[in-house]
Backbone as CSV, one residue per row, in Angstrom:
resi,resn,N_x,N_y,N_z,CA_x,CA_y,CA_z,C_x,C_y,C_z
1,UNK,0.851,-1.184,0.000,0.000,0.000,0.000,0.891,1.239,0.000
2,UNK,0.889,2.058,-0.618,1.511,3.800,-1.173,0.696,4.821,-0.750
3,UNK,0.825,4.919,0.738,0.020,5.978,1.481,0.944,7.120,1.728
4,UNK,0.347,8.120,1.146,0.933,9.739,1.493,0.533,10.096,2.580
5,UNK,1.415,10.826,3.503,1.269,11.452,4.650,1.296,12.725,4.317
6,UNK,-0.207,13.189,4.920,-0.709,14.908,4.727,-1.015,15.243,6.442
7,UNK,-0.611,16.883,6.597,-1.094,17.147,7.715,-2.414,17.645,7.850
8,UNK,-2.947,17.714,8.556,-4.590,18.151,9.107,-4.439,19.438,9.329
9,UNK,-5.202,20.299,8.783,-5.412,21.429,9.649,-6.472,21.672,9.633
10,UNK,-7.045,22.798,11.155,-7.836,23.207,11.082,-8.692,24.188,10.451
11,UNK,-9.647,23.826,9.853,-10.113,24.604,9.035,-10.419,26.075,9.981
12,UNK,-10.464,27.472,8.213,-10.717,28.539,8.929,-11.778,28.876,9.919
13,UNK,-12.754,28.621,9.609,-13.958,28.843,10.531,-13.919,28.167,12.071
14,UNK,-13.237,26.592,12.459,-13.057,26.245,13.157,-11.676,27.073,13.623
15,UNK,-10.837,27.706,13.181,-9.449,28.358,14.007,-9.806,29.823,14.337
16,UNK,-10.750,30.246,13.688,-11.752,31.250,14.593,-12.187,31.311,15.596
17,UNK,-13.104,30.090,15.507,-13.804,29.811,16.970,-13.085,29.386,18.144
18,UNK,-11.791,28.799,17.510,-11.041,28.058,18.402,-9.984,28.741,19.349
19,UNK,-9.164,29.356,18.193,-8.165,30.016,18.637,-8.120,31.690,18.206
20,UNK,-9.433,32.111,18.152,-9.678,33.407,18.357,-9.000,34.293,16.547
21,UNK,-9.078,33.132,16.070,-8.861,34.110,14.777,-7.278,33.459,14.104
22,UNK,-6.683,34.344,12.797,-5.660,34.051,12.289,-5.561,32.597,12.102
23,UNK,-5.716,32.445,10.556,-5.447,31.179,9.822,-4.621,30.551,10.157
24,UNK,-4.484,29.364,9.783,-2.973,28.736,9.255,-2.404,28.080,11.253
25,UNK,-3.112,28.284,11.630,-2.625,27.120,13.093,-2.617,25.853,12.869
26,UNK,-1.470,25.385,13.044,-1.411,23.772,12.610,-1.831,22.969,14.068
27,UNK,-1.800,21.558,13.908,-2.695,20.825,14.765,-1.926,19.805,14.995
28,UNK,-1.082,19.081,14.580,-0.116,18.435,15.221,-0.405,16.774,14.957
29,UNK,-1.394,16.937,13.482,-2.580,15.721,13.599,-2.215,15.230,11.902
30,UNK,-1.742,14.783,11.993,-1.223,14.301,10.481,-2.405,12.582,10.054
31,UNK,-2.144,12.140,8.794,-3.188,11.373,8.661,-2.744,10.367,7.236
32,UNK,-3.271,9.356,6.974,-2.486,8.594,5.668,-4.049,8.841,4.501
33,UNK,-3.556,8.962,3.620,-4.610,8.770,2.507,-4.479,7.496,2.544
34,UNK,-5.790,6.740,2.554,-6.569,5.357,2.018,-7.436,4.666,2.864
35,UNK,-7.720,3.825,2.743,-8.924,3.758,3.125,-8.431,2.179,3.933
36,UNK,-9.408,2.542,5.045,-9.317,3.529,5.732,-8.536,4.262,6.552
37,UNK,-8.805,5.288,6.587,-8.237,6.696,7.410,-7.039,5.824,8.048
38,UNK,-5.769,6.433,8.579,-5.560,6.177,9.836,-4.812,7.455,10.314
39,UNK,-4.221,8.024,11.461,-3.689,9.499,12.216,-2.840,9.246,12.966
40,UNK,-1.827,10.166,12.742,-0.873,10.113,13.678,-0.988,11.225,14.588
41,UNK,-0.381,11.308,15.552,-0.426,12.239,16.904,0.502,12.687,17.502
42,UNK,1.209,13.956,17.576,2.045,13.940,18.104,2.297,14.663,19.573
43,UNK,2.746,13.505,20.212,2.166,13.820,22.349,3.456,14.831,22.625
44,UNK,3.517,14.948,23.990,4.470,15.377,24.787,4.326,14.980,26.049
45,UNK,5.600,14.363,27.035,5.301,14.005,28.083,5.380,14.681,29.089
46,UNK,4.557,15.174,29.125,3.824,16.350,30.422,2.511,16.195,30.713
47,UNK,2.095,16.383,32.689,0.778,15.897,32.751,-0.136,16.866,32.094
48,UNK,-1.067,15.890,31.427,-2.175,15.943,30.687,-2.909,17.488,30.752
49,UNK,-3.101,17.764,32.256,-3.890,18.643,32.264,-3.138,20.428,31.960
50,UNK,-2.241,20.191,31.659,-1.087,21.293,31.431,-1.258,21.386,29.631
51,UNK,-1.855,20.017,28.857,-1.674,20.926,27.765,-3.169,20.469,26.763
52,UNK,-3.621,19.425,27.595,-5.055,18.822,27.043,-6.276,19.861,26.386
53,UNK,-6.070,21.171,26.719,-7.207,22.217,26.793,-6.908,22.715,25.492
54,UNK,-5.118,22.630,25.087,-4.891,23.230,23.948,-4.955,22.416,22.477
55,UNK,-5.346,21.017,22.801,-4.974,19.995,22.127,-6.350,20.362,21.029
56,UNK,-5.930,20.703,19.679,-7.179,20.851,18.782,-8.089,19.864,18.718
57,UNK,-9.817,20.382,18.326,-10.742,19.564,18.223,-10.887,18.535,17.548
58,UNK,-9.927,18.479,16.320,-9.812,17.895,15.122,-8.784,16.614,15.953
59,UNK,-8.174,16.161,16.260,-7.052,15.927,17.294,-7.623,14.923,18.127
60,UNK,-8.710,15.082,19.027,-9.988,14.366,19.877,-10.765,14.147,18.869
61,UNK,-11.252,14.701,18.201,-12.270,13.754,17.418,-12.226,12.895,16.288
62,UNK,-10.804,12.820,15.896,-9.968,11.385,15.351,-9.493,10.848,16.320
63,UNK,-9.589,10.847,17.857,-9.169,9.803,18.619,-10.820,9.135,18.874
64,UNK,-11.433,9.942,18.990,-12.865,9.601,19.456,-13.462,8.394,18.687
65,UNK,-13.023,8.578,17.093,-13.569,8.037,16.059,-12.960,6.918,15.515
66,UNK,-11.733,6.677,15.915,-10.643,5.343,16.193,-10.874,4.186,16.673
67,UNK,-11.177,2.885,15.854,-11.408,1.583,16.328,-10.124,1.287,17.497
68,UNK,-8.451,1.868,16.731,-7.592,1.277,16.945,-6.881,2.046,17.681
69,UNK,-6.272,2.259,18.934,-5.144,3.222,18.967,-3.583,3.301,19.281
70,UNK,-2.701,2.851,18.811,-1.349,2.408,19.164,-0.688,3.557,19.617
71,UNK,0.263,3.434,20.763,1.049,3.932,21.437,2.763,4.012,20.953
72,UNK,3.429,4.400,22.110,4.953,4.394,21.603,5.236,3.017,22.492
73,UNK,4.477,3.277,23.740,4.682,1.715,24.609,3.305,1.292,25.185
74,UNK,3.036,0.413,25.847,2.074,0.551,25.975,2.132,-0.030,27.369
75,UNK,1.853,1.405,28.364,2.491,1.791,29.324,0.865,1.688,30.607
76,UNK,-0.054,0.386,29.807,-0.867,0.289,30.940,-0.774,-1.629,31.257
77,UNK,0.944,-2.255,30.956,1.315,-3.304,31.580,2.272,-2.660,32.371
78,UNK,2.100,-3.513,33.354,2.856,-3.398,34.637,4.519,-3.774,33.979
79,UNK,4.410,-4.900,33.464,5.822,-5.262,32.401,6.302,-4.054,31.889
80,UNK,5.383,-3.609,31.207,6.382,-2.203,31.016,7.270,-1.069,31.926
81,UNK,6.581,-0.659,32.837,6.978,-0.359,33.880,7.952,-0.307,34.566
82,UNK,7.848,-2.250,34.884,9.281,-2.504,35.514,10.600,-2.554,34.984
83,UNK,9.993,-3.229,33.500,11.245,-2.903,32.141,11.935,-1.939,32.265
84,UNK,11.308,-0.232,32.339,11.416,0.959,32.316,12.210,1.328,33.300
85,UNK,12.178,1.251,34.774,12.610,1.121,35.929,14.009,0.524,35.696
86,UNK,14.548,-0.682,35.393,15.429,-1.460,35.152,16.054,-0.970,34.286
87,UNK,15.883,-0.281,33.348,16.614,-0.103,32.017,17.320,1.328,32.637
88,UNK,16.911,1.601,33.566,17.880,3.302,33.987,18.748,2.796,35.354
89,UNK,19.056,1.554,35.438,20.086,1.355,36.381,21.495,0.985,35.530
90,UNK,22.566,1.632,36.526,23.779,0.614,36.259,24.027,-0.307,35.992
91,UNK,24.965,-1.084,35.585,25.140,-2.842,35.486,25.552,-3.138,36.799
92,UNK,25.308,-4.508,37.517,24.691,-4.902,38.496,26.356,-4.357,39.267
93,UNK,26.054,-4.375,40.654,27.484,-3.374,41.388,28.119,-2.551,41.466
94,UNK,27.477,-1.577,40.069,28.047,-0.146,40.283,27.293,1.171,40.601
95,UNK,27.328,2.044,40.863,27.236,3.233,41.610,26.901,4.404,40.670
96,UNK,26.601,5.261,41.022,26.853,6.733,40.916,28.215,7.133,41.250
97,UNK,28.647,6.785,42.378,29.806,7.419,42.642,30.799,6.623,41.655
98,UNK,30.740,5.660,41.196,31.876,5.059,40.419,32.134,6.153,38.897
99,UNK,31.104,6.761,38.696,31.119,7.586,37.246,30.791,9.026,37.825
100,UNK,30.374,9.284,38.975,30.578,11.096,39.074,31.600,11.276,39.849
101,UNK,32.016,12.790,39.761,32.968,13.309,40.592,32.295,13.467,41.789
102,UNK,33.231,13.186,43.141,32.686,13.225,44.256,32.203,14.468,45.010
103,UNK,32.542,16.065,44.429,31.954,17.113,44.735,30.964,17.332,43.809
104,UNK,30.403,16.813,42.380,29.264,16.525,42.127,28.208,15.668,42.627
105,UNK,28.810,14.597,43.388,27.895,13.531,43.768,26.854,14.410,45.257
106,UNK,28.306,15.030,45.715,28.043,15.577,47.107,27.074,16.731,47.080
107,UNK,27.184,17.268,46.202,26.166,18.480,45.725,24.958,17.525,45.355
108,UNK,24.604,16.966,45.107,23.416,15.957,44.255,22.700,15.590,45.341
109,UNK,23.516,15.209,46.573,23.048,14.451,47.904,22.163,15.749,48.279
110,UNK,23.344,16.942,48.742,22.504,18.327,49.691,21.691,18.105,48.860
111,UNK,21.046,18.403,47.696,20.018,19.146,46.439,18.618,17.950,46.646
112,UNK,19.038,16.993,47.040,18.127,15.846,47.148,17.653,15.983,48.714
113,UNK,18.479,16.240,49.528,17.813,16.645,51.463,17.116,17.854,51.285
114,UNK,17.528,18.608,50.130,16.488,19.875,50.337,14.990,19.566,49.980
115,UNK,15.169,19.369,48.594,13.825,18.706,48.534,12.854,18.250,49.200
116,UNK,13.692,17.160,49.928,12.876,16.035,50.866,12.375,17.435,52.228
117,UNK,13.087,18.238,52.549,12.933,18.949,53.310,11.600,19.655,52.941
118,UNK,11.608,19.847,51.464,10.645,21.157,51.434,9.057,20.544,50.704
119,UNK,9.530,18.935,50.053,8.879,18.028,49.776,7.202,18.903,50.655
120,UNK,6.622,18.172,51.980,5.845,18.395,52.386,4.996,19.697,52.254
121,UNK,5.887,21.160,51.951,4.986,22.413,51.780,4.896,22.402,50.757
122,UNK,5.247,21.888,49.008,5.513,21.857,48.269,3.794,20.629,47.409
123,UNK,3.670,20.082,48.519,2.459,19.100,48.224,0.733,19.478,48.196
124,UNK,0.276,19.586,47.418,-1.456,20.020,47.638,-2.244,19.147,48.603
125,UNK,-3.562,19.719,48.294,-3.975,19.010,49.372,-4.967,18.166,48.944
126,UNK,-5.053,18.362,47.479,-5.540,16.667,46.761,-4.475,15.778,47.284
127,UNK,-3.709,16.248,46.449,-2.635,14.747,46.864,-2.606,14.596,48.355
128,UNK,-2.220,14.955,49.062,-2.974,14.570,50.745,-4.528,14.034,50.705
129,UNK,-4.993,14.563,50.073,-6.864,13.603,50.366,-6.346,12.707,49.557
130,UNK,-5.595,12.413,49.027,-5.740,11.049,47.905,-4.561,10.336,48.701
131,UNK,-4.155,10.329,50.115,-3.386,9.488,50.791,-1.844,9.539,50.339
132,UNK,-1.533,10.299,49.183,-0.149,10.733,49.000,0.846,11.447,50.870
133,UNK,1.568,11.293,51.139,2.900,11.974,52.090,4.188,11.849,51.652
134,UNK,4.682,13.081,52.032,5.721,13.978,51.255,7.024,12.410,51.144
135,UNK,7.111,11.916,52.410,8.758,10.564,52.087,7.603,9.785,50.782
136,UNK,6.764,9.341,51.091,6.250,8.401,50.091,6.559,8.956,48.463
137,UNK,6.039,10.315,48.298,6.388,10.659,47.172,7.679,10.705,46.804
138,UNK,8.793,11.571,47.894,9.974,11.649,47.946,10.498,10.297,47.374
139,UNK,10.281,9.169,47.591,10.673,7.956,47.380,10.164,7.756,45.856
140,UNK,8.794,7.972,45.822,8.617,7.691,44.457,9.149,8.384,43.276
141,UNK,9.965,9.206,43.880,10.287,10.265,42.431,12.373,9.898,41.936
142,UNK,12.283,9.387,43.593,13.990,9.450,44.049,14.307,7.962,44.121
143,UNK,13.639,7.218,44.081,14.164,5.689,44.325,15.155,5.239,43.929
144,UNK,16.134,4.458,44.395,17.399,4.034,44.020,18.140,4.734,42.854
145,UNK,18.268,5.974,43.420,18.722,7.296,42.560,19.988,7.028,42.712
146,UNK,21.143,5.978,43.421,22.760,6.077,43.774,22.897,5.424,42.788
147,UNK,21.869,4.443,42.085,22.359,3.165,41.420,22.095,3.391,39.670
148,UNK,21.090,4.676,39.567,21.005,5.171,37.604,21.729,5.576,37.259
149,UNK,21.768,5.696,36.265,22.642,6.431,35.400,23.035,7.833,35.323
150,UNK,23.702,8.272,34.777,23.715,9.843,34.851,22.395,10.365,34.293
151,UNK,22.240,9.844,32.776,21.657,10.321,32.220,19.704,10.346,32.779
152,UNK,19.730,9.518,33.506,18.247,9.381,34.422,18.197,10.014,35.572
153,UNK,19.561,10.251,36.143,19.635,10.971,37.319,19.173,12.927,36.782
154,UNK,20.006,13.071,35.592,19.551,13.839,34.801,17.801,14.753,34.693
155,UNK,17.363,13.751,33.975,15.762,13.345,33.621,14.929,13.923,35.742
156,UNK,15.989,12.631,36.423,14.773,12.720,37.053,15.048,14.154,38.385
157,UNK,16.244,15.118,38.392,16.289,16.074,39.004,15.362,17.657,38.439
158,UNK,15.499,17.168,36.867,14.522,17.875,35.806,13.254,18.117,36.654
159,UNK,12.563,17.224,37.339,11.235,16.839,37.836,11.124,17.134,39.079
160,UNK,12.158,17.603,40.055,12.719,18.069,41.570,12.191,19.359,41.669
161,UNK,11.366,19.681,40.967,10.642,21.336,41.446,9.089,21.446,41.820
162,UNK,9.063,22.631,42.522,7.433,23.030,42.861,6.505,22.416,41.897
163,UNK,6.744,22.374,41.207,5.293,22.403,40.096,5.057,21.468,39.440
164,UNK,6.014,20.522,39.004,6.342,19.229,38.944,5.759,18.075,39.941
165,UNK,6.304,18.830,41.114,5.662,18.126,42.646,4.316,18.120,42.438
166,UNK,3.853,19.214,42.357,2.186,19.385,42.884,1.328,18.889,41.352
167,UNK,1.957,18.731,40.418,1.561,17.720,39.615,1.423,16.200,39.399
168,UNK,2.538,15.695,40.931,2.326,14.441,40.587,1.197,13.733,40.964
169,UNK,1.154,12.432,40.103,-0.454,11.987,40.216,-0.847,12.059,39.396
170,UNK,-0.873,13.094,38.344,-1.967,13.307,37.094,-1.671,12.835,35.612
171,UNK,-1.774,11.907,35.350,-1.111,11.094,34.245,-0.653,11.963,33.381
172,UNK,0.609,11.806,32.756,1.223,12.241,31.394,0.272,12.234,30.143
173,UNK,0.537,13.152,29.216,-0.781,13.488,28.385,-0.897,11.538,27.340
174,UNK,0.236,10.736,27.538,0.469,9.588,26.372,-0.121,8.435,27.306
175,UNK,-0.491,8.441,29.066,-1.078,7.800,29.505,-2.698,8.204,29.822
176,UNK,-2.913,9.125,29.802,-4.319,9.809,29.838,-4.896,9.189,28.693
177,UNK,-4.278,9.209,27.451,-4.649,8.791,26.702,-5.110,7.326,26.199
178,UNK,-4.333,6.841,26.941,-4.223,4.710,26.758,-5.091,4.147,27.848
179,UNK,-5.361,5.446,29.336,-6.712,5.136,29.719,-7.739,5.463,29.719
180,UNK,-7.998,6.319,28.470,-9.018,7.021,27.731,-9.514,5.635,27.039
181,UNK,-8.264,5.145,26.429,-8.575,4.505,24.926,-9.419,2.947,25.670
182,UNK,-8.530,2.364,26.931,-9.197,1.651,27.937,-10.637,1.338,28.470
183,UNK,-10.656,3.154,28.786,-12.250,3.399,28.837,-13.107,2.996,28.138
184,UNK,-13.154,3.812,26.556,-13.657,3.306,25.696,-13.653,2.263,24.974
185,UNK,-13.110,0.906,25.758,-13.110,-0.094,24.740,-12.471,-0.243,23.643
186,UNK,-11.700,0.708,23.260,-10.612,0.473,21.979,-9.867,-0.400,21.793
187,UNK,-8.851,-0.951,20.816,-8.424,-1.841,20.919,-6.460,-0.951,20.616
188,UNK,-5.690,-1.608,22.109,-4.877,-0.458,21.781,-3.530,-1.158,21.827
189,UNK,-2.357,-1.192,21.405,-1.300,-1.708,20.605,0.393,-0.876,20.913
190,UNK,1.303,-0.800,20.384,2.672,-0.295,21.308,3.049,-0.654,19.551
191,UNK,4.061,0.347,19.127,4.817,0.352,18.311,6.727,0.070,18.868
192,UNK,6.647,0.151,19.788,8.199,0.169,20.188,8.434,-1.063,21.496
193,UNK,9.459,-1.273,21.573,9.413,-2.226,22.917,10.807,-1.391,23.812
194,UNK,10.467,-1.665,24.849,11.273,-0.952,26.133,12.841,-0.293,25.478
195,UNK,12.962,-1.537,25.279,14.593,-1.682,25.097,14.807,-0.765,23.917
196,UNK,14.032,-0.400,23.298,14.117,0.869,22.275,14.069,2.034,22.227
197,UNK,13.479,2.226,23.285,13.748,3.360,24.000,14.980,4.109,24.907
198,UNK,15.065,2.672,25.409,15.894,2.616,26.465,17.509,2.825,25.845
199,UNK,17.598,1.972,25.181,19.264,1.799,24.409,19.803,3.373,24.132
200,UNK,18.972,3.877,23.210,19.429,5.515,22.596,19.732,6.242,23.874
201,UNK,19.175,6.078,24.928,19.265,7.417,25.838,20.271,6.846,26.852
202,UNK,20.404,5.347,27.034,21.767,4.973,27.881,22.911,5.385,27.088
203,UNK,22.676,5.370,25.116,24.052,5.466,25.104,25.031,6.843,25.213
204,UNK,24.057,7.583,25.523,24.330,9.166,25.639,25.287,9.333,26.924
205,UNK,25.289,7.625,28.271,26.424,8.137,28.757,27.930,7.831,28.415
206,UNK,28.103,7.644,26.676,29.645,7.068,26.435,29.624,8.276,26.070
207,UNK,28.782,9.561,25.842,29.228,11.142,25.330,30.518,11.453,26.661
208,UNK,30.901,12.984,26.006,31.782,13.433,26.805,31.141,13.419,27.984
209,UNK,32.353,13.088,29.328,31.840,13.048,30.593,31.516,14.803,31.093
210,UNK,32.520,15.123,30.728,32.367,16.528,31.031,31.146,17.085,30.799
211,UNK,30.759,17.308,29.234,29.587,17.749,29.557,28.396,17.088,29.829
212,UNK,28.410,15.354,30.395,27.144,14.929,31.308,27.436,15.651,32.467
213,UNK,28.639,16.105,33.119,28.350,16.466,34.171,27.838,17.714,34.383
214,UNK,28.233,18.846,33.298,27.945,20.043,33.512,26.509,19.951,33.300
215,UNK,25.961,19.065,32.584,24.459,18.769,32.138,23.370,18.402,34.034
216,UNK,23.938,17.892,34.342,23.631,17.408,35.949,23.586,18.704,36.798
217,UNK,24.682,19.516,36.701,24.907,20.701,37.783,24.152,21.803,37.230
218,UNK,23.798,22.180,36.104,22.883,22.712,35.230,21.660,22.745,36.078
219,UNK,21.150,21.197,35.729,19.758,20.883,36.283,19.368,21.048,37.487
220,UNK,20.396,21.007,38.156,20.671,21.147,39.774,20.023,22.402,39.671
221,UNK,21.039,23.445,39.478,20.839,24.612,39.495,19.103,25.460,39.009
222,UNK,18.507,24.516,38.052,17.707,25.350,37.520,16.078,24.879,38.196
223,UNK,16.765,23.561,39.017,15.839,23.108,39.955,15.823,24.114,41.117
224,UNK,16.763,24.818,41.257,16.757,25.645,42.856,16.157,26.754,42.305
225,UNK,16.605,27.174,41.232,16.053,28.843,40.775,14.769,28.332,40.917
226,UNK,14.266,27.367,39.639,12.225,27.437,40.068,11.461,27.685,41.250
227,UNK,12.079,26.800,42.255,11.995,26.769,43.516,11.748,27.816,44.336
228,UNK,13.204,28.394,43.905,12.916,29.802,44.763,12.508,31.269,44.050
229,UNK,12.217,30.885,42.781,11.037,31.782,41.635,9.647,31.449,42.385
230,UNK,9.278,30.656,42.298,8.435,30.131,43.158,7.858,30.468,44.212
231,UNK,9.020,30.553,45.128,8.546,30.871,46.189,8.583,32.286,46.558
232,UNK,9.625,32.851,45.629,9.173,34.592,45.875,7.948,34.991,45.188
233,UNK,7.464,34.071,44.051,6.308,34.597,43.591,4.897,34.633,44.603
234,UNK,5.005,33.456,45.544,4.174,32.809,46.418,4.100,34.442,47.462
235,UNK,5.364,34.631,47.783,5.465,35.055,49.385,5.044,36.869,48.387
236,UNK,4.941,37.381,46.939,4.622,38.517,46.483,3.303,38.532,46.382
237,UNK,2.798,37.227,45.913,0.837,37.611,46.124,0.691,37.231,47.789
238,UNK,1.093,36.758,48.228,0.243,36.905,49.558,0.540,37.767,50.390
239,UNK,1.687,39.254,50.240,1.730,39.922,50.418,0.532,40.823,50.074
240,UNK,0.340,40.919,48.500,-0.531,41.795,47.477,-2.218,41.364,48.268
241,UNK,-1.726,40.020,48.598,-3.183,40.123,48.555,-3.970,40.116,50.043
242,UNK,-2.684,40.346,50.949,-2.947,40.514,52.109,-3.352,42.358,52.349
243,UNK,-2.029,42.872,51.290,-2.705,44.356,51.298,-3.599,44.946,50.992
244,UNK,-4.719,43.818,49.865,-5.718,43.938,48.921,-6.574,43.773,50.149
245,UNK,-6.909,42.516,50.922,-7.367,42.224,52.202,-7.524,43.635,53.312
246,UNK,-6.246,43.999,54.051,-6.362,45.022,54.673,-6.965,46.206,54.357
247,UNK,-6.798,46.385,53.100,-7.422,47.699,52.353,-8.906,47.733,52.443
248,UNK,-9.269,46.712,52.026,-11.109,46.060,51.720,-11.333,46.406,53.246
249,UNK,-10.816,45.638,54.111,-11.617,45.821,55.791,-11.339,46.815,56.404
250,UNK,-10.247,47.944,55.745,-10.254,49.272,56.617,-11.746,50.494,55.953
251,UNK,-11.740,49.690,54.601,-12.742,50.589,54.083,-14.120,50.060,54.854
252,UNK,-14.208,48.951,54.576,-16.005,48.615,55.171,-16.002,48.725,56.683
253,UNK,-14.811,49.145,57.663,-14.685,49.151,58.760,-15.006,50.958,58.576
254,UNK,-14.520,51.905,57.720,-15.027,53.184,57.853,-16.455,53.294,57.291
255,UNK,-16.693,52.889,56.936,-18.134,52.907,56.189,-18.697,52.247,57.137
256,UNK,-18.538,51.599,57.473,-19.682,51.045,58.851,-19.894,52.224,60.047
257,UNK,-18.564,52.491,60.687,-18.363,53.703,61.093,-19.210,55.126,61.257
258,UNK,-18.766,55.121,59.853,-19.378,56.377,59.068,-21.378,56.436,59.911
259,UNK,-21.983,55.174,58.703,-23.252,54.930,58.762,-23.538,55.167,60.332
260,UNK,-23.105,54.206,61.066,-23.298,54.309,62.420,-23.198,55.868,62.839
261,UNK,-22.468,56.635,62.746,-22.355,57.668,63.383,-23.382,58.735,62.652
262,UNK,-23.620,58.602,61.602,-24.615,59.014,60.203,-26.634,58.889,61.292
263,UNK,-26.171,57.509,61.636,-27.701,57.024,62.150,-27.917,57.488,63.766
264,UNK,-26.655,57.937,64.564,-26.861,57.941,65.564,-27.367,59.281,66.275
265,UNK,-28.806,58.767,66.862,-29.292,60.890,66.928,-28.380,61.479,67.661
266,UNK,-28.418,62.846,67.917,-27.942,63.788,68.761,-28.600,63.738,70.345
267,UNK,-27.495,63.769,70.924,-27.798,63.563,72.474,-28.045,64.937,73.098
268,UNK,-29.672,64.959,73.503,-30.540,65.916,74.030,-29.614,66.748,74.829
269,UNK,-29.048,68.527,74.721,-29.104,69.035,75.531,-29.745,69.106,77.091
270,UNK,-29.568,69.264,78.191,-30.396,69.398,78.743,-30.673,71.043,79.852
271,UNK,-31.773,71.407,79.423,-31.977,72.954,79.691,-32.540,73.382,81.282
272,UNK,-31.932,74.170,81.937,-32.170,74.563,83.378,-33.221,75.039,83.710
């Protein structure tokens, strides 16, 4: 079969309604001529609800309309999972410390106690009603972090910030999707197997060491700035909006005032 790959776009009238005007917004939704149909999709792994709103109509309603839907893995076996897990460790007896420098390693340790430190204010309070606590997560994000690779140690300090945190829980937009497809009864399929994934991004640690490491202290670093972007942004509205607060109750505190003294008669002279 000699199927051309064309992209989808949204038509004008729909990129009006959609995206407020100006033609020509592409959709990210490509498709094969023949019969029948089939679409490709192209995800990003970030939770769902961070980019699902922007995801065109055209986009959902070729997933909607899909007998079939194949994945990159198909990441609702537990096999996969553990595959995944396994494939970002060392070979069996070695370390982190055997491949980093030991004032990188040592910096990696503090950067990881802070966290865990700040882990708990850093957590919502869904994830607390949903039985999440700050070591449990801490663990789930950090688990046998002495024994991966650089390049996962990498990946997973990437994910060591505010917002990241208070996202976890909410499936990635490529698993939202496979328990969408679940939901509906679809019939759903994996184009890749673990180890295909896995191979390309281990072999990135025979690159120069140097710059995996500067790549690590980088991340370090840009994990603390969010953090504490973050948190000055936090500690500037609840300033603003504590002054917004004070302002509101000094006024309805004079206006009450006011009225009261407005309503209150004059106290009778009294004449000799």
């Amino acid at each position: 079969m000699n199927y051309k790959l064309e992209k989808v776009y949204r038509n004008e009238h729909v990129c009006k309604t959609i995206a407020g005007g100006g033609g020509g917004v592409r959709s990210f939704l490509w498709s094969t001529r023949g019969e029948p149909a089939s679409y490709f999709f192209g995800t990003i792994h970030v939770p769902y609800t961070r980019v699902w709103d922007h995801v065109p109509e055209n986009a959902k309603r070729a997933f909607g309309n899909a007998d079939r839907v194949v994945f990159e893995l198909d990441l609702l076996d537990p096999g996969t999972l553990a595959a995944l897990a396994n494939c970002q460790l060392l070979p069996e007896g070695r370390s982190l410390a055997d491949v980093l420098p030991p004032e990188l390693l040592a910096r990696l340790r503090r950067h990881l106690e802070y966290v865990r430190a700040k882990m708990s204010s850093w957590m919502t309070a869904d994830q607390r009603g949903r039985g999440l606590y700050a070591d449990y997560l801490f663990h789930a994000i950090t688990g046998d972090w002495e024994r991966k690779r650089p390049i996962w140690v990498l990946l997973m300090v990437d994910s060591l910030t505010e917002g990241d945190v208070r996202a976890r829980g909410v499936p990635v937009l490529d698993l939202f999707l496979a328990q969408e497809a679940q939901r509906l009864a679809k019939r759903t399929g994996a184009v890749e197997q673990v180890h295909e994934q896995c191979l390309p991004l281990n072999g990135l640690n025979s690159a120069s060491q140097a710059s995996r490491h500067r790549s690590i202290d980088r991340s370090i670093n840009q994990s603390i700035n969010q953090s504490i972007n973050q948190s000055i942004n936090q500690s500037i509205n609840q300033s603003i909006n504590q002054s917004i607060n004070q302002s509101i109750n000094q006024s309805i505190n004079q206006s009450i005032n006011q009225s009261i003294n407005k309503n209150q008669s004059p106290i009778p002279q009294s004449t000799c």
